[in-house]
N, C-alpha and C positions, 0 to 999 in steps of 0.2 A: 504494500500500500504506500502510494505516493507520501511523502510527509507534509505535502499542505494538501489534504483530497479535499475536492468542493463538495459544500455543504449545498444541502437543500434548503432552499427558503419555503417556508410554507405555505400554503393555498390563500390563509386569510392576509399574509403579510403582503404578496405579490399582489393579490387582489387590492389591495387598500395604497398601496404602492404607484397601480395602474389609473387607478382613480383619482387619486392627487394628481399626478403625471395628465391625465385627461382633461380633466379640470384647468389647470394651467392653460393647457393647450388650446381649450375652450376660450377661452378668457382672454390671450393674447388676440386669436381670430376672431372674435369678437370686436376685439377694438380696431385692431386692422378693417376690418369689414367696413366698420363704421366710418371710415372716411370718404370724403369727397372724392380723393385723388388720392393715387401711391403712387412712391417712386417707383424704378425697376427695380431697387433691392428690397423696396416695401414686399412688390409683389412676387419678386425670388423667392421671402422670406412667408411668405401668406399659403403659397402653390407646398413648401417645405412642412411648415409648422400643420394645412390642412393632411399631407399625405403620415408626417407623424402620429397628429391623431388619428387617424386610421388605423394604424397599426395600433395604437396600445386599447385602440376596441376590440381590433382581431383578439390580444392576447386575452384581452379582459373576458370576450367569450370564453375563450382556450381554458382560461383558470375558473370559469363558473364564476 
């Protein structure tokens, strides 16, 4: 056995983890959205942060 073997994080911790993380993510694209106008890096940054949260929904089904 490896002498640092990874450890499992738990269902409820990843869960609560993906949540926070989502929320953020929410909450940034939310206010991005809210604008008039974006720069290119606004909307670099908008097109990133929407495909991000995508993912931590995939995971967040993943984990129940």
């Amino acid at each position: 056995m490896p002498k640092h073997a990874a450890r499992t994080i738990p269902p409820e911790r990843q869960k609560s983890h993906l949540e926070k993380k989502h929320a953020a993510l929410s909450e940034r694209v939310a206010a991005l959205d809210g604008r008039m106008s974006l720069t290119p890096a606004e909307e670099l940054e908008l097109h990133q942060l929407k495909k991000e949260k995508l993912h931590a929904k995939d995971a967040l089904s993943e984990v129940g």
